[in-house]
Residue, then its C-alpha position, 0 to 999 in steps of 0.5 A: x501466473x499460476x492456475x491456481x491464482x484464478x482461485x486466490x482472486x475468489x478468496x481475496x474478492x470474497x476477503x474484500x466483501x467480507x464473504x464466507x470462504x473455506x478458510x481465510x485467504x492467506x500469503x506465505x512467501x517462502x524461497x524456493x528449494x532450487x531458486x539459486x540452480x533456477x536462476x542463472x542471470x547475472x545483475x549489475x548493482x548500481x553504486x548508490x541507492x538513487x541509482x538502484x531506485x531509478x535505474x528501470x532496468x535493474x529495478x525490473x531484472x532485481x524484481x524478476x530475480x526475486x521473484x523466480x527465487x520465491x514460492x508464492x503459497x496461497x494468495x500469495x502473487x509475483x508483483x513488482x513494486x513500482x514506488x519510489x518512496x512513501x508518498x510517489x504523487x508529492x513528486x508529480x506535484x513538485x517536491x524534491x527527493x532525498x535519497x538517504x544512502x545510509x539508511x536507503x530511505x526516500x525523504x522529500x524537501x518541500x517546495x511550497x512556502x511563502x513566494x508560491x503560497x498562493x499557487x493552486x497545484x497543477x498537473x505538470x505533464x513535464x514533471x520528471x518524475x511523472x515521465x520516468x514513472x509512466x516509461x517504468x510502469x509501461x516497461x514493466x508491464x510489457x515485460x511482465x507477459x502475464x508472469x507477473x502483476x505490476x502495482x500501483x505505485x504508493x500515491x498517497x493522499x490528502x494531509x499527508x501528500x500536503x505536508x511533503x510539499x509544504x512541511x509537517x511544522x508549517x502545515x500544522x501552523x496553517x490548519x489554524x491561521x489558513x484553513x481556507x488554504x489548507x482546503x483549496x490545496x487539498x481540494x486539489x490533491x483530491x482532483x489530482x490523484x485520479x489524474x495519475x491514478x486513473x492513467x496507471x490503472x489503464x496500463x496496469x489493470x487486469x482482463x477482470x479489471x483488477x489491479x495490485x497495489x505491491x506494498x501491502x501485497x493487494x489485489x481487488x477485482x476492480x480499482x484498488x488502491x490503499x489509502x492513509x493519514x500518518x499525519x493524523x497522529x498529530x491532530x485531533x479528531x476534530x481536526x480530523x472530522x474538517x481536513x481529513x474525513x471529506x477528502x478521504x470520502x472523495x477519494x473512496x468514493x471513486x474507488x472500488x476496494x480500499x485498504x486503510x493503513x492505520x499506523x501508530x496508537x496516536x492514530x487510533x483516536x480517528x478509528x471509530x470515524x474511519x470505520x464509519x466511512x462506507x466505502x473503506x473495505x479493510x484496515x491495516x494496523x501498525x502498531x509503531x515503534x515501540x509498541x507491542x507487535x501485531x500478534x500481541x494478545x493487547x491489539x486482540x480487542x482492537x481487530x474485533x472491533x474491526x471485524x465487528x464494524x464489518x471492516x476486513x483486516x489486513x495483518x502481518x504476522x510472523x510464521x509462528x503466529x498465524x493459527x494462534x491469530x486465525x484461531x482467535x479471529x476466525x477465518x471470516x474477513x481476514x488477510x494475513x501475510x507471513x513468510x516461510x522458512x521453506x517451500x514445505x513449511x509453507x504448503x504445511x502451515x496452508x494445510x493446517x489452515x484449511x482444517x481450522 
């Protein structure tokens, strides 16, 4: 890691904080000038896509590789992303994974139904996927030599860890004819997502305590993690207040610093009781498919109300856009991400920034 990260973890504890800063913190990735002469190693792609995401030793020399090709620019950090797919604890718990070759995305076949309904989840220290994950991260960090960060794979939680295991359709169909057993089941994710999470954040904190979570290219100078709940589109507040709002307040509590990943305009109905929730730090919008992007002046309103709840903001925002949206928002409280086309555009567009 370079020197100048021991400045960008300031900016980004005081991002979490919602504290006064020169300028808002600000990732810009860019390749580097000279990234092909740099790297000279030669990689061996694994055929499918299954391969390619469980193969640890691709998985770690692709990262390296990438990495060596980049520029990080102000807050921007090297990390390698450790997940499987969206939603890593569903496997810990037992769900099977289906690796889509043509869209390389990982889906999960859920494995809780009428025969083991009454089955209470438990830690498996057998499970596969929770040995592979435990050789991959400890592989990782022993290569990384502190040129890198290794992050916490993507967990998730509550309703949405549930309907990988027993089914989006089933699931909405047992909040009204079982809630007793929707409770029990997520009592127990709750419980068990500090088993794993607690065993990562031991191998992949930081001499400060910190730790990066690599999706959404986050650190916090303590126990981070990113959290959600992509099924609350389908449910309403109500529904939200009794099965999501508890666990999620759980969950925080044992945390640190917490970004909340808000997705989709059916989800917004659940804002005003996530930003009441004390111990989320920071939101994440996306706005879905087919929505205007999140640089559009329409989602301008629903950022202050953010910032106005004294919850940090989380942006991607395309190069373009970054000074128009740190005009409008101010620099207090404020995370975005962005790429550039080269190494002199993005050192040019962090010097405009910190005259703003």
């Amino acid at each position: 890691m370079e020197k100048d990260w021991y400045e960008s973890r300031k900016r980004l504890a005081a991002w979490w904080r919602g504290e006064d800063t020169d300028r808002p913190a600000v990732a810009i990735f860019a390749p580097k000038s000279d990234g092909n002469e740099v790297v000279r190693k030669n990689i061996s792609t694994p055929k499918t896509f299954r391969e390619r995401r469980t193969n640890i030793e691709y998985r770690i020399l692709k990262s390296e590789i990438d990495m060596m090709r980049t520029s990080f620019v102000g807050e921007a950090f090297p990390v390698l992303d450790t997940e499987i797919g969206p939603g890593d604890l569903a496997l810990f718990l037992g769900a099977k994974p289906i690796f889509q070759e043509e869209t390389n995305v990982v889906w999960y076949q859920p494995v809780i139904s009428g025969s083991n309904l009454s089955e209470p989840l438990k830690f498996d220290p057998e499970n596969e996927w929770w040995v592979f994950f435990k050789k991959f991260i400890l592989e990782a960090v022993k290569r990384s030599r502190g040129k890198y960060l290794v992050g916490m794979p993507d967990l998730i939680e509550g309703l949405d860890t549930l309907a990988q295991l027993r089914g989006h359709e089933r699931l909405i169909i047992d909040m009204f004819k079982h809630p007793r057993w929707v409770h029990e089941r997520l009592r127990e994710i709750t419980e068990l997502y500090f088993v794993y999470y607690d065993t990562f954040y031991k191998m992949i904190s930081d001499e400060i305590g910190g730790n990066a979570f690599s999706l959404y290219k986050i650190w916090g100078p303590g126990r981070t993690s990113k959290v959600q709940c992509d099924f609350s589109s389908l449910i309403s507040p109500r529904m939200f207040k009794e099965f999501v709002e508890p666990y999620l307040r759980e969950q925080c509590s044992q945390l640190d610093f917490v970004l909340y990943h808000l997705d989709g305009v059916y989800a917004l109905k659940h804002l005003d009781s996530i930003l009441q929730i004390q111990e989320i730090n920071a939101i994440q919008w996306v706005p879905g498919a087919g929505e205007e992007p999140p640089e559009s002046p329409k989602w301008m309103p629903l950022y202050k109300k953010i910032l106005r709840a004294e919850k940090s903001l989380w942006l991607n925002i395309p190069f373009n856009y970054v000074e128009h949206v740190i005009k409008a928002l101010g620099k207090r409280r404020l995370y975005i991400i962005t790429g550039a086309s080269s190494e002199k555009e993005a050192s040019g567009l962090l010097s405009r920034i910190s005259r703003l």
